[in-house]
C-alpha atoms as one frame of an Amber mdcrd trajectory, in Angstrom:
protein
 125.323  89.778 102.963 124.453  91.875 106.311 120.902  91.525 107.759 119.201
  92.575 110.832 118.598  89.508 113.128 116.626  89.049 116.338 118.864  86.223
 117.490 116.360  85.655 120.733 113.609  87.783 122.554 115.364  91.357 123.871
 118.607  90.491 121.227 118.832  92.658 117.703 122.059  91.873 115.981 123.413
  92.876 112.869 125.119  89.955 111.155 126.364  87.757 108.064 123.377  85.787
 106.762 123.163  83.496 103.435 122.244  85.290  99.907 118.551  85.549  98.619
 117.596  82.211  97.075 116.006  82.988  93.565 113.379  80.906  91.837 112.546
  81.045  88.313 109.720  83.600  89.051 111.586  85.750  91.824 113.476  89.140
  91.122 116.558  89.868  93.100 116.834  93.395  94.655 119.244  95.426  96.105
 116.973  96.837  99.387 117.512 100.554  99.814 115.582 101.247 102.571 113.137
  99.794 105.062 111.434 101.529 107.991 110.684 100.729 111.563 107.777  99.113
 112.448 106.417 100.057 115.933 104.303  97.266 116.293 105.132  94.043 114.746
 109.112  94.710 114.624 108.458  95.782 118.165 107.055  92.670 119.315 109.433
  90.403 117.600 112.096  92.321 119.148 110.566  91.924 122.179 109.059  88.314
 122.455 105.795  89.115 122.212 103.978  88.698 118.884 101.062  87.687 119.289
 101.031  84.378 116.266 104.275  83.584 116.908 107.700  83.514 116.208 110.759
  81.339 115.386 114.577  82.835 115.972 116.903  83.662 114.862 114.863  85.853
 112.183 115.698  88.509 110.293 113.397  91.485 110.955 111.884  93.811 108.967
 108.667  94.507 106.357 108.668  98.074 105.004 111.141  97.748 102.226 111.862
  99.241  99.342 114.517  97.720  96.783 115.683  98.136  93.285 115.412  95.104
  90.995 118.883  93.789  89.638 117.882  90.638  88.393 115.316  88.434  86.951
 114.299  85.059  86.938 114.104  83.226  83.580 109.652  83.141  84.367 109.363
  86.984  85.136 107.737  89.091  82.915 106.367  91.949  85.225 109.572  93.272
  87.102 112.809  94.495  85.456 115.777  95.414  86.451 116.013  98.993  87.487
 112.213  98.837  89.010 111.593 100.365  92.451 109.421  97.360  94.194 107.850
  97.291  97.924 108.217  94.405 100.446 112.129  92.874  99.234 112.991  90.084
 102.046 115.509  87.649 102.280 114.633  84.223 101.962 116.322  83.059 104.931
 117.608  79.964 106.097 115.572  77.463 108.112 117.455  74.796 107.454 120.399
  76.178 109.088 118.060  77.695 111.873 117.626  81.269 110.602 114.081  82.243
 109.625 112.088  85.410 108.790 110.760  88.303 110.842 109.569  89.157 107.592
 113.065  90.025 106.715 113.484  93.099 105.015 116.139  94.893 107.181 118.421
  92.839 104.631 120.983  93.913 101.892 119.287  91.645  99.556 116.038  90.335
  99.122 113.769  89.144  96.213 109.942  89.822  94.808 107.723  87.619  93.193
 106.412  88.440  90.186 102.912  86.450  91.525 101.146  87.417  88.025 103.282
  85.241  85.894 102.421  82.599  88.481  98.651  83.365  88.162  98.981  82.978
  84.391 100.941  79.809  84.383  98.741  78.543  86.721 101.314  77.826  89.640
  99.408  78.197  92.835 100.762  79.316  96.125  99.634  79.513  99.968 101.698
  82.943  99.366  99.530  84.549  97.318  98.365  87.272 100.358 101.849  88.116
 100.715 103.149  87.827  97.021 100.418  90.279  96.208 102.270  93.318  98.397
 105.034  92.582  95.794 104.010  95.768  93.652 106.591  98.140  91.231 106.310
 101.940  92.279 106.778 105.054  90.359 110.633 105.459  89.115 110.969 109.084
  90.754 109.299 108.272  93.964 111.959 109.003  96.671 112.989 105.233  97.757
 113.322 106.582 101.289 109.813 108.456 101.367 108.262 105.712  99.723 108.873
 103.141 102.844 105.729 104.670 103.928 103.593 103.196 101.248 103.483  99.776
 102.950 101.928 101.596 106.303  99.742 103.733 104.068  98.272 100.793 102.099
  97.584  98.611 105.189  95.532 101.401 106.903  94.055 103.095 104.150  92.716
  99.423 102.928  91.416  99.135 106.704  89.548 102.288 106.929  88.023 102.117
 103.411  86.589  98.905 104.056  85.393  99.899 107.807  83.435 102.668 105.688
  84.804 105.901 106.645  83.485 108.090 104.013  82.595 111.789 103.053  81.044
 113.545 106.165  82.050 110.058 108.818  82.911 111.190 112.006  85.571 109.053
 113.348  87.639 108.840 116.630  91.643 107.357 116.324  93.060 106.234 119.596
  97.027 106.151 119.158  99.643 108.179 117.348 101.977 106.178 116.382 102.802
 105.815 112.484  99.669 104.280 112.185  97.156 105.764 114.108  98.618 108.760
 112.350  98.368 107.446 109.007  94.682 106.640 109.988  94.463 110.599 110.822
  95.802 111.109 107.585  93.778 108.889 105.511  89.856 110.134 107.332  90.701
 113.156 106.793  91.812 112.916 102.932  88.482 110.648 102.774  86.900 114.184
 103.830  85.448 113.203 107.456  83.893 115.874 109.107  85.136 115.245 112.338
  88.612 113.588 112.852  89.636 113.024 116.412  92.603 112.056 117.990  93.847
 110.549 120.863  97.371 109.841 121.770 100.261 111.291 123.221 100.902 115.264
 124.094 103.895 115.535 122.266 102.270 113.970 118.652  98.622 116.098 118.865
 100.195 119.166 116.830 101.573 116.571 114.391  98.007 114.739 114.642  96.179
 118.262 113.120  98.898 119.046 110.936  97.922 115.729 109.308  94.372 116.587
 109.585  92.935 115.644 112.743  90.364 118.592 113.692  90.760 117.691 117.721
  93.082 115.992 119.260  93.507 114.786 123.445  96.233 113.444 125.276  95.217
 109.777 126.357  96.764 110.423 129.901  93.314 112.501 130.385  91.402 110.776
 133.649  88.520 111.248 132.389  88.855 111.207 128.854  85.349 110.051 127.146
  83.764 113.112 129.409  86.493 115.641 128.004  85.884 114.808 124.553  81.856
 114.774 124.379  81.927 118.056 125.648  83.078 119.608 121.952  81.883 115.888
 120.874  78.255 115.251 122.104  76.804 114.054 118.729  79.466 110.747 119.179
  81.057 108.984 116.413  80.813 106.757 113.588  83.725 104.816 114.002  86.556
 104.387 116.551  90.048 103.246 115.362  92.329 101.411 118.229  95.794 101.462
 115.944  97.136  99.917 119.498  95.350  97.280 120.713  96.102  97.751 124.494
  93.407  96.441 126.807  91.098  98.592 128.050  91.647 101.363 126.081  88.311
 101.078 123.244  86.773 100.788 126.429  87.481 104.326 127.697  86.186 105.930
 124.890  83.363 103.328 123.433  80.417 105.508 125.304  81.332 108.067 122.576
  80.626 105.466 120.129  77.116 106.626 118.021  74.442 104.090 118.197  74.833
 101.672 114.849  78.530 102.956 114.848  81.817 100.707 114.111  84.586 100.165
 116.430  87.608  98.284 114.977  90.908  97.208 116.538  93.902  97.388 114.278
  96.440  97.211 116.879  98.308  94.144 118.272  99.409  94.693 121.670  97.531
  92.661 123.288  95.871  90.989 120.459  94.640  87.790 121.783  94.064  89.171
 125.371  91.657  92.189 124.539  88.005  92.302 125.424  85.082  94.873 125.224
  83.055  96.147 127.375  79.779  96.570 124.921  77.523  97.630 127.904  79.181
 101.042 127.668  78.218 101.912 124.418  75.207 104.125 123.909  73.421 101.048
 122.310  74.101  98.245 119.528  76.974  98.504 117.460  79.545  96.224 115.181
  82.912  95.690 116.131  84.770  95.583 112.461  86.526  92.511 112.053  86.985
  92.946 107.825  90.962  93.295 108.033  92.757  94.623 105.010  95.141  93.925
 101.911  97.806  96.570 101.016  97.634  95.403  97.295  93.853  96.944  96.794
  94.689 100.345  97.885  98.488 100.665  95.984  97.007 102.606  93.091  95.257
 105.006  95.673  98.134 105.678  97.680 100.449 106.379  95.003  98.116 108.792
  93.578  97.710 110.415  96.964 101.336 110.709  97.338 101.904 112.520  93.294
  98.687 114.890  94.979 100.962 115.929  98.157  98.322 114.458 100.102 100.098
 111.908 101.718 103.838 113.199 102.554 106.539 110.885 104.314 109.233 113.823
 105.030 108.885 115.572 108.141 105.741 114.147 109.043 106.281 110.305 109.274
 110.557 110.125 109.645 113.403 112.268 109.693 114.815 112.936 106.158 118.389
 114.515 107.969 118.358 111.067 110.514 118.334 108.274 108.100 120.376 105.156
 110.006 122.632 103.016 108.635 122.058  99.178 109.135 124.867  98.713 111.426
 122.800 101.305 113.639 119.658  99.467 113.281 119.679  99.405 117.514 119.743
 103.095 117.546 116.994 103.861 114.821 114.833 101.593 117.569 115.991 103.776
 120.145 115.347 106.866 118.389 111.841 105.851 117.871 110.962 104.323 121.449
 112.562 107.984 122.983 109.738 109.617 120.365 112.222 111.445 118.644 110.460
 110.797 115.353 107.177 108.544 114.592 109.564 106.130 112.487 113.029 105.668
 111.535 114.185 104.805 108.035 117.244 102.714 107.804 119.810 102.381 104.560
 120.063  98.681 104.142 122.404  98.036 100.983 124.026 101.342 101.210 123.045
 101.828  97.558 120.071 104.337  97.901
């Protein structure tokens, strides 16, 4: 089968790779579609992920497949079921591992509940769990979004954005839009972004009720103009140094400040003697599984929409032009790209 491989830093191929490898409680899949990532494919593209990477891998995480077949131990996927997070299984062995490796023909899923019951236990369980069937008329296309919307809306829940939070979301990205999204479905009062000029209007279609460009000199003074009462929370969907820091005098005394992003994840300090006084810096993660049920209902309530918004319904790539969905993406012609992987969606 085809796959997407990083075969070293700066080097996206598109190449003949071994088939999935099932176990007894894995589901083969045909993968539809899977979506660019604009952080972590990013920085295994690039060299730079932060925990590490071996290569060759085959890239990828926000996949959708079909299931095709079952192994003789599944119980909880069946052929025809739309599932989230299909990967190949890779190679290492022969030297070919996993960027997560969803930008694959064929992957499996893992039905982790019959595991649970017949007491098999796994270090994979964190992963295994995102592993979840979707609704059979979701659009398999729109629904590569549900990964990004489970990761962020499992973040900002457990931050505590809640009914009448005021919250401030540096980035605007697929992310720190989806964050936009989510505060404002969890009714904030105030939802404020910051990111770049040409992604505001999208930022307050998706409910953002300001939004700045982050070029602005001197942009913690611009904002607490319209702003002075400061913020509950502050979202970095980055994770560039120095950024929280620009805006962390906005911060509201007892307020949360959280860094989702990874760009420079194991470089990136604060500068707490800006903020207006003591505050926690949110370090409670997330887990797409908890928030599936949530998302998918947001999505049948047209609260949480994929098309025109998130990717580019009328520029969906094929594999072979994996290189130019990235490119599409890095020019900002659309937040993400969504690529057909087994030609069969």
């Amino acid at each position: 089968m085809k796959a997407a491989v990083v075969e070293r830093p700066g080097l996206l191929t598109v190449r003949e790779v071994p088939e999935p490898v099932m176990g007894e409680y894995d589901a083969l899949c045909d993968i539809l579609y899977c979506a660019t990532c604009s952080a972590t494919d990013w920085h295994i593209i690039a060299g730079t992920f932060p925990f590490g990477m071996q290569y060759p891998a085959i890239l990828g995480h926000e996949s959708i497949g079909r299931v095709v077949r079952v192994g003789a131990k599944v119980r909880n996927f069946r052929p025809g079921d739309l599932v989230t997070r299909a990967a190949a299984t890779g190679a290492p062995e022969a030297g070919l591992h996993l960027g997560w490796g969803a930008f694959a023909e064929r992957g499996i899923v893992r039905d982790y509940l019959a595991m649970d019951e017949d007491g098999v236990k796994s270090e994979d369980w964190p992963f295994l769990r995102m592993n979840q069937v979707i609704p059979p008329d979701f659009d398999p296309a729109d629904a590569t979004m549900i990964i990004n919307w489970r990761e962020t809306l499992s973040y900002i829940t457990r931050m505590g954005v809640r009914f009448g939070s005021r919250v401030l979301i540096l980035g605007s990205g697929g992310v720190g839009l989806s964050f936009v999204n989510h505060a404002s479905n969890l009714l904030a009062k105030e939802v404020v972004a910051v990111g770049s000029p040409a992604r505001l209007d999208l930022a307050r279609r998706l409910g953002a009720t300001d939004a700045y460009d982050y070029h602005a000199e001197n942009l913690a003074e611009q904002i607490s103009v319209e702003h002075s009462e400061g913020f509950d929370f502050i979202i970095d969907a980055v994770g560039r140094l120095g950024q929280v820091d620009r805006v962390l005098p906005l911060l509201k005394v007892g307020g949360s400040v959280g860094i989702y992003g990874v760009d420079d994840y194991f470089r990136l300090t604060l500068a707490p003697h800006l903020a207006r006084g003591t505050f926690t810096f949110f370090n409670g993660g997330y887990a797409e599984e908890e928030s599936s049920e949530a998302v998918i209902r947001l999505v049948r309530q047209g609260r949480l929409v994929a098309k025109h918004n998130f990717y580019d319904a009328a520029r969906i790539f094929d594999l072979e032009d994996i290189n130019a969905a990235f490119a599409a993406v890095r020019n900002r012609e659309m937040v993400k790209a969504v690529v057909r992987t087994s030609g069969r969606g």
